[in-house]
N, C-alpha and C positions, 0 to 999 in steps of 0.2 A: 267649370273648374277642372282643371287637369291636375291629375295624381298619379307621379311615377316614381321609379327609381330606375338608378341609372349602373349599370357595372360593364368594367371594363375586362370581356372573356381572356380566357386564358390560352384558348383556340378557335377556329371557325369549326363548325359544327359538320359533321359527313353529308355527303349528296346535299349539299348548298344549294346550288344550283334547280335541283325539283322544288324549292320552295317559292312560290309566289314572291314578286320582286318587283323595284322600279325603280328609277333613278331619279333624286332630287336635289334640285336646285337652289336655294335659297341667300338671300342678301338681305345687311337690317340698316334700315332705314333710321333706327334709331335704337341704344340698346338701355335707356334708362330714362322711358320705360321701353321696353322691350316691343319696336315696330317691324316685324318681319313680311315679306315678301317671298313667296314660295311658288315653284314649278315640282309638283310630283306628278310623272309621267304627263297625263295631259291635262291635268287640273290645276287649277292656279289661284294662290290665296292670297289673301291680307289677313296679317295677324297680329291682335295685340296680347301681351302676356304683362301680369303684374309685377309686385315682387315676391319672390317665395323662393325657396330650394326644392320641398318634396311634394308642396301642394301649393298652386298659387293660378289667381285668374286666369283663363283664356279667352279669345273673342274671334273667332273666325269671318271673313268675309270672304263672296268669289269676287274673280278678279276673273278680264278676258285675255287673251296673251296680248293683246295688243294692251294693255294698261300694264301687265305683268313685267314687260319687257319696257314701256316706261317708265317706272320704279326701281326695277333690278338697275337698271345706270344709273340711276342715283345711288346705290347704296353705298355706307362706306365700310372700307375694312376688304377684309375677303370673301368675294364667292365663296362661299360651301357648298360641293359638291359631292355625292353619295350615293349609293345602292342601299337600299330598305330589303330587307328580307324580313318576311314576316311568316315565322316559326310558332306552330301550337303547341301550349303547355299547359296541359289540365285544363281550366277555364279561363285560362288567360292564353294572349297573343305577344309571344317574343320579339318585336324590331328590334332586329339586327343590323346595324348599319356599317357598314364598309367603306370610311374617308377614300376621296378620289386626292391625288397632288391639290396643294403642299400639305397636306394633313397624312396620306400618307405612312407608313401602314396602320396608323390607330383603326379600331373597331370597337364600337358600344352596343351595348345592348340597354333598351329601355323595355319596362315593364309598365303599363297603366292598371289603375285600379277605378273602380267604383268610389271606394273609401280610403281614409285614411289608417282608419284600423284594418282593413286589408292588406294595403302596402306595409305597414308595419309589422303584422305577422306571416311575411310570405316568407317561402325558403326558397333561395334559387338555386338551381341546378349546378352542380360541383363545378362546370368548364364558366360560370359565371365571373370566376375572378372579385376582384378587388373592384367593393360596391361605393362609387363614387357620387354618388346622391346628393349627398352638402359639400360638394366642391365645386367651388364654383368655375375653376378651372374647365369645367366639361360641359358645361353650358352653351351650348352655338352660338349665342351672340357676344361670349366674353372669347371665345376663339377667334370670330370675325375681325376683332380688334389684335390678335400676337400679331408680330412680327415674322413674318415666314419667307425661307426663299432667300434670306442673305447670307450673301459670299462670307465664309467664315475665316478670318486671317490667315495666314500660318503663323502662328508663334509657338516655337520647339520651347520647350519645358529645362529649364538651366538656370543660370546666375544672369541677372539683370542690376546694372548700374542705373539708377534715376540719373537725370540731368543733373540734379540737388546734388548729389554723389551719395547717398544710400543704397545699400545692397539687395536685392530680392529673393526670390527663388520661385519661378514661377513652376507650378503644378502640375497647370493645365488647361485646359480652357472648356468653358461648361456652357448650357444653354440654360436662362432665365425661364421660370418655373410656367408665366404669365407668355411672355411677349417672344420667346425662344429667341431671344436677342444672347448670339454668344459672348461668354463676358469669361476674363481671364480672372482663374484662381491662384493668388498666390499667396507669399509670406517676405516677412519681413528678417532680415540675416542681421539683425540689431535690435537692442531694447529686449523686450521678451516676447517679441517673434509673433507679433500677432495678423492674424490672417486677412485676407482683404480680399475685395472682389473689384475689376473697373470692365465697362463696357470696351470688348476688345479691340472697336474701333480706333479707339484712343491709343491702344498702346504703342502703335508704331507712327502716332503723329511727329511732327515737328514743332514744337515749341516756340515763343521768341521771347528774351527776355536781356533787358539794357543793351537792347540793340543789336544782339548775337541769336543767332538761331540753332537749335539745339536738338537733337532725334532724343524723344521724352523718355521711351531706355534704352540702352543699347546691351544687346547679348554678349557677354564676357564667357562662358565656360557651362559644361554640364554637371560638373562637379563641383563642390564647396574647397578650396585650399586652406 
């Protein structure tokens, strides 16, 4: 059984670097349920994980690099790669980990316990930040599946005409919470203005419609007249 939690620091910790360390590898094979394949420094696993957020099965197997590096190309989604640093605290053991590209500069810190009433009464250290535990956002094999590494449009923030002839007003353009798929923020300059989101790819396609082809907005002004 593994029992952890998970927070995302506020800073890296002083003299980093004297802490015992090593770099890992891993790719999933499958993430529901949860089939991982791992290289930490020179040890190489299979693993399976159940369902759960702060307590939930594990199952470890070795693997030899030669089967490790047969798996790993199968896997789908993104390599995740990382530095582990493991920091002492009280009677626990801080992994600190430090995403390699496209993850980038995220850093987590994971905690394990014995129990579940020990993770739930633990206090983390003030630079521990913002304790993501039941997010499942921060889970490495719900990461292995975003979207990472794509070219994000340019689309400048102004007055947009639909093809249709409606007015907009685009905001801005944001990164989806999940897939970091950037998707433009805007509004509507009619009706009672209400807000909308489309994936940014879209917004500067070209349309066809009764036989005419059309740019789906086209930018008119940064200002409202």
């Amino acid at each position: 059984m593994e029992i952890e939690r998970k927070f995302l620091p506020l800073h890296l910790p002083e003299n980093l670097e004297s802490y015992p360390h090593r770099t890992i590898e891993q790719g999933y094979l499958c993430t529901d349920p949860v089939v991982r394949v791992r290289r930490s420094g020179e040890k190489f696993t299979l693993t399976y994980k159940g369902g759960g957020m702060m307590a939930r099965r594990e199952e470890n197997l070795p693997l030899s690099e030669e089967g490790y590096r047969h798996l790993v190309a199968k896997a789908d989604g993104n390599i995740i790669s990382k530095v582990r640093y493991c920091i002492p605290y009280g009677r626990y053991t801080i992994e600190l980990d430090v995403f390699a590209p496209p993850f980038a500069p995220l850093i987590m810190a994971e905690v394990e316990f014995p129990s579940v009433e020990e993770a739930e009464a633990f206090v983390p250290p003030d630079w521990f930040g913002t304790d993501v535990t039941f997010d499942p956002a921060y889970h490495n094999s719900n990461m292995s599946k975003r979207t990472v590494g794509r070219e994000v449009p340019q689309i400048q923030p102004g007055i947009y005409r639909h093809f249709k002839g409606n007015l907009y007003e685009v905001l801005g353009v944001a990164s989806h919470s999940e897939t970091l798929e950037p998707m433009v923020v805007y509004r509507a300059l009619y009706g009672e203005g209400g807000l909308w989101v489309r994936p940014a790819a879209m917004w500067n396609e070209t349309v066809e419609r009764e036989g005419k082809k059309y740019q789906r907005f086209t930018y008119l002004e940064t200002e409202k007249t």
